[in-house]
N, C-alpha and C positions, 0 to 999 in steps of 0.2 A: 465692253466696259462703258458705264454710262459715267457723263462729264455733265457739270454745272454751268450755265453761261454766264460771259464775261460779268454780268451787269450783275447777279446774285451773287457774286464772289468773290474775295481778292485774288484768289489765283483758279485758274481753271488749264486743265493740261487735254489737247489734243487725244483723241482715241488712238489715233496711228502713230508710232514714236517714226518722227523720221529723222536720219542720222546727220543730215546738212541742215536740221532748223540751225536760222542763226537769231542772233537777239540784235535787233534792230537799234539798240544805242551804242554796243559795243562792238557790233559786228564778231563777238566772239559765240561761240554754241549756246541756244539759247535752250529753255525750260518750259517753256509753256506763255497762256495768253495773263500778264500781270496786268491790273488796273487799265483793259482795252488794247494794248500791244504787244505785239512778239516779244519776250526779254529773256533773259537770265534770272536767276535767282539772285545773282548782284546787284543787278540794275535796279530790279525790282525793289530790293531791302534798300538801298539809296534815297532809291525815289521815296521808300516810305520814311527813312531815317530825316530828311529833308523837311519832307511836310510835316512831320510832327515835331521837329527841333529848329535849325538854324539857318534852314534853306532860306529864307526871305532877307539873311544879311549875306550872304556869300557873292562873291565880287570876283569879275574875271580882272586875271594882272597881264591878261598882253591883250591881244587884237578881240577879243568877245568871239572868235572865231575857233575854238581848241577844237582840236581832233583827235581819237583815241590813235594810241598806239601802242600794237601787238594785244590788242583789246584791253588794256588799260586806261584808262582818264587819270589826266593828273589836273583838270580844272575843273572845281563841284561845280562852279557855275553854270560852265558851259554843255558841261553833262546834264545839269538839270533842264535850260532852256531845250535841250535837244529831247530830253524826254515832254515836255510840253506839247512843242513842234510836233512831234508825233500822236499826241492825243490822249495823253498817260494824264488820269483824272483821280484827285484823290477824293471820290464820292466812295469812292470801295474800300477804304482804308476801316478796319475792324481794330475799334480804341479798347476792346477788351481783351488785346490776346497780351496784355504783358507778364511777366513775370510773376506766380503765385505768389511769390514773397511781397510784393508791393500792392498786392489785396488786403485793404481792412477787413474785410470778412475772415480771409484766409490768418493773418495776425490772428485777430479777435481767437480764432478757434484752436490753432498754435500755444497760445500762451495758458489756454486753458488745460492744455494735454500737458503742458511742460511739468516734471515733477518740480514741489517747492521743497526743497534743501532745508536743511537746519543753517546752510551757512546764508541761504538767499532768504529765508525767514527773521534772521536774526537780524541779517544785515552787517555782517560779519567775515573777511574773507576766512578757508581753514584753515591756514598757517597762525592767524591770530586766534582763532575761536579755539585751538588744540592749545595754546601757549598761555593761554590769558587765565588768570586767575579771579580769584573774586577780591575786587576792590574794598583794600582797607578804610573801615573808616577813618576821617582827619586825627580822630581824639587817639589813634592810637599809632600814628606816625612819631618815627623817631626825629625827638628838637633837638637842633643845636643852636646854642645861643653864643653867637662870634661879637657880642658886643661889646666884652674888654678887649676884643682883640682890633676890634673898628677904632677904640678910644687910643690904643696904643698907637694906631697907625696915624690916624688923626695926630697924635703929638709928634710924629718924626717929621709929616709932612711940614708940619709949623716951627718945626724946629731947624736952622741953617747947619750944616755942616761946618765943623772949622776949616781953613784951607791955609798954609805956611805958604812962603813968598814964592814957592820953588811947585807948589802948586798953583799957586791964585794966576799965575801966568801961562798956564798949560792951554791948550787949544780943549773945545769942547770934549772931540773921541779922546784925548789923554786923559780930562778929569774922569769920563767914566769908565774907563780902563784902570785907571786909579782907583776909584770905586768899587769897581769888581775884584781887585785884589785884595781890596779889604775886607769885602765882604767874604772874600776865602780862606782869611789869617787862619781859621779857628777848621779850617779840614784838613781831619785825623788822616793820617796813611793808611791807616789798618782799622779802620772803621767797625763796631760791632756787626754783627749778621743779626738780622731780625727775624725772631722766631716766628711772629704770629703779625698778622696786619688785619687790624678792626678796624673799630670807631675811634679809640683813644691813637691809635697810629697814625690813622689818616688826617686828625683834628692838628697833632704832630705836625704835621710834615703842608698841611694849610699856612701854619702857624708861621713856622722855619719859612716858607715862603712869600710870603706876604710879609713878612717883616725883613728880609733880605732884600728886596725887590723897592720898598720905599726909602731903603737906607742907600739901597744904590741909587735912584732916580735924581736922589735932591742932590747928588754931584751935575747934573744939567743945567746949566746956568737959566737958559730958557726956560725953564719947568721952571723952578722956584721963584722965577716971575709972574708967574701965573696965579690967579684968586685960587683962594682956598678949595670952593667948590668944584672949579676945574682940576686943578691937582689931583683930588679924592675921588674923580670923574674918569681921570685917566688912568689911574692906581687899579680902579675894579678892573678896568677892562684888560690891563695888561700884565699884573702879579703871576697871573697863572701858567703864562704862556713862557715870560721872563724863567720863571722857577722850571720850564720843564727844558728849557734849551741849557741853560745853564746847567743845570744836573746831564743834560745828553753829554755836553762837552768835558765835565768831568770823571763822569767815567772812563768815557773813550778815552783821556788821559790816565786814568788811575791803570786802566785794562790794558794799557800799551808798559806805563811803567812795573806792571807784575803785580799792584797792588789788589789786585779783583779779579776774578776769574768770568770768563766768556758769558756766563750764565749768572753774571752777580749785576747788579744797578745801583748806584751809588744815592740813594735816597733822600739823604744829610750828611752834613758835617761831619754827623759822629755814627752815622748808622746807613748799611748796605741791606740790600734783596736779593735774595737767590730766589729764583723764579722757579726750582722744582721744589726746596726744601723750605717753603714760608706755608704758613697754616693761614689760609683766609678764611677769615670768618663775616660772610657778608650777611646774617640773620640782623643786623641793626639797620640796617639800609631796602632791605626785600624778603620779599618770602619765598624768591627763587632759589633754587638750590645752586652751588658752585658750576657746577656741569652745566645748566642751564644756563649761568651766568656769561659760561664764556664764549658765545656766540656774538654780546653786546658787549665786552667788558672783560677780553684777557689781558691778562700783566705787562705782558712783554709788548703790547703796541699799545697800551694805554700811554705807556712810559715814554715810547717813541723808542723803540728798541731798532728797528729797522733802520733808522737814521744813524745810530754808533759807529757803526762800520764806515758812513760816509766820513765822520768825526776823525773816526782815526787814518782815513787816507787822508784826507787836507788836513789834518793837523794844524788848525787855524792859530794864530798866536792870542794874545788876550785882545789886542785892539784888533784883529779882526773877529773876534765872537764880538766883541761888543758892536763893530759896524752894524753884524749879520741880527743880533738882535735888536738894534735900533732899525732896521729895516724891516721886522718882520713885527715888532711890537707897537712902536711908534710910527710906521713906516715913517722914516727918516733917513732917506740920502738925498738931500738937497747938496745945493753947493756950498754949506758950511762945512759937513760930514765928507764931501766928496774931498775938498782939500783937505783935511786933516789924514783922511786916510791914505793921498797921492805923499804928502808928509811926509808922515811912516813910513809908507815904501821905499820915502829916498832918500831917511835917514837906515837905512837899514840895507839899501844899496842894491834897490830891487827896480832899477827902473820901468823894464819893460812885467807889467805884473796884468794884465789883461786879461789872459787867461786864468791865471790864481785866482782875478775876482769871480769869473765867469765860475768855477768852482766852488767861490766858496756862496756865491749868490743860489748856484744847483741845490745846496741843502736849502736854501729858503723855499724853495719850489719841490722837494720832496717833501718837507714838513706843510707844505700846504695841501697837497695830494695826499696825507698820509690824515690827515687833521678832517677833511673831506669823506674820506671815507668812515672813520670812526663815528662824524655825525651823523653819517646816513642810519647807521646802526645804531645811535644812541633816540633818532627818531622814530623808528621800532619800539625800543624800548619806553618808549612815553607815550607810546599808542597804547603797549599793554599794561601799562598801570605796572612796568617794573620796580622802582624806586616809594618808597614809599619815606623819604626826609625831609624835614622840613627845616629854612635854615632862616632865622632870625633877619641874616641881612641876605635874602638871595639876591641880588644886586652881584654878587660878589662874584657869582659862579655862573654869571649870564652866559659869557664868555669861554667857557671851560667846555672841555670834551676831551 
């Protein structure tokens, strides 16, 4: 067998194998002559991982003196001065042998061979390029125009609520517990079943919202302190949110007293959802089809359906829904809120209530986990040009998901 000398080559291996070579850094079985010494294949790759990378910062931590044992090194430094000592030169180091992948040539000729995709053409992944439809033009997007319903809101917010002596003296969480029962005078026990749910449904049920949600606020003593602008600032962002716990919390009560069945949603005052037996008609809003729809957009956790069942194990009383939605609308528990609600508990003779809170705060943190996931899905949907409405004040629905 013919062999190459040291100085032509980085590694060159003896004619005769013999079974005691050792490798002169490690003293363990050695390979052949690396860069002018007896080594290993270890030692060797070391010595080259060194001179072409970090070796010039590496630093002995005891005496500069290490010694392998059981033919291992645990000190790069001292292993590298020892391969010097010995004569190990890196004149024979070959800067071309790395990895084809980290060749511009080899890229260059790579990406030429690679097939181009209709999705890597388009620029497009395929989950979108199969879903995506052809984008409406503006002129043929469906308007809604919520500007009497802005001018309305506009007038509650400027307008003070009366309050009798036996109110005007109530701690903040009373007056809006007081609030929120008023806002409930007018729900039906037995509420119609809604056949169909469109455009004119949904405008419905905006409507009922947003206007329940400003009649309850201006019981806040604090809020109705506030400029106009901020008021109507505060109103967009949190009507929505206001309208969909407050509706959780009534069904879970209508659902516990027999008034609604497992599968029904309490939508308004006067009108429920049965989420197998309602006709959606989403042709006003998309060009997707139902079935398509409900990957971004089913009933049952739009509504926050998964949260009911939490509703009706804590069975919160009205001042603790109102705590948990000043908490999660306003976030509001400072220490005005926090006393009024220690208050309550000890007019009611609940001293030790700690864990109740700790419960009833857990629905704020599944409604936020549950609100979380719906937008990740609702920004799908606005990648693919789902929606196609347009809304007079969208301002209003920044917030909404």
């Amino acid at each position: 067998m013919s062999c190459s000398t040291p100085s032509s080559s980085e590694c060159s291996i003896g004619s005769v194998e013999v079974d005691d070579f050792k490798c002169e850094i490690c003293l363990g079985k050695g390979h052949g002559n690396h860069f002018g010494v007896n080594a290993c294949r270890a030692c060797a790759a070391f010595f080259r991982r060194m001179i072409l990378g970090t070796g010039f910062r590496q630093k002995c931590r005891l005496t500069k003196n290490c010694k392998p044992k059981d033919g291992r090194w645990f000190c790069k430094k001292c292993r590298l001065d020892k391969c010097y000592r010995l004569g190990m030169t890196p004149d024979n180091i070959q800067h071309d042998r790395d990895a084809h992948l980290s060749s511009e040539l080899f890229l260059e000729n790579h990406n030429k061979r690679k097939l181009q995709t209709v999705e890597k053409f388009v620029g497009v992944p395929h989950s979108v390029l199969y879903f995506k439809r052809e984008k409406l033009p503006k002129k043929m997007w469906t308007y809604i125009d919520l500007s009497k319903l802005v001018q309305r809101t506009e007038k509650i917010l400027k307008t003070e609520p009366s309050f009798d002596s036996e109110t005007f003296n109530m701690t903040t969480l009373e007056k809006l517990t007081f609030g929120l029962r008023e806002a409930r005078k007018n729900q039906q026990q037995f509420p119609a079943i809604m056949k169909s749910m469109g455009k004119e449904e949904n405008c419905f049920i905006w409507e009922q919202q947003l206007m329940t949600a400003a009649n309850w606020i201006m019981y806040f003593d604090e809020f109705r302190a506030l400029p106009f602008d901020q008021k109507f600032a505060m109103i967009k962002c949190m009507w929505h949110l206001w309208g969909r716990l407050e509706r959780l919390a009534m069904t879970a009560e209508m659902r516990v007293n027999g008034y609604c069945g497992k599968r029904d949603f309490v939508i308004s005052h006067d009108a429920l959802l049965d989420y197998d037996n309602v006709d959606y008609d989403p042709s006003w809003s998309t060009s997707y089809s139902k079935d398509e729809l409900l990957y971004f957009l089913d009933a049952p956790t739009y509504h926050g359906e998964p949260l009911v069942e939490s509703f009706i194990n804590i069975n919160p009383s009205d001042t603790e829904l109102v705590f948990l939605i000043c908490n999660l609308c306003l976030r509001l528990t400072g220490k005005k809120l926090a006393n009024s609600l220690h208050k309550h508990y000890t007019d009611i003779e609940m001293p030790r209530y700690a864990h109740r809170l700790a419960k009833l705060l857990s629905i704020g943190n599944d409604w936020l986990n549950l609100t979380h996931k719906r937008k990740e899905k609702m920004q799908v949907a606005y990648i693919l040009d789902v929606f196609h409405v347009e809304f007079s004040h969208p301002e209003l629905f920044q917030y909404s998901v």
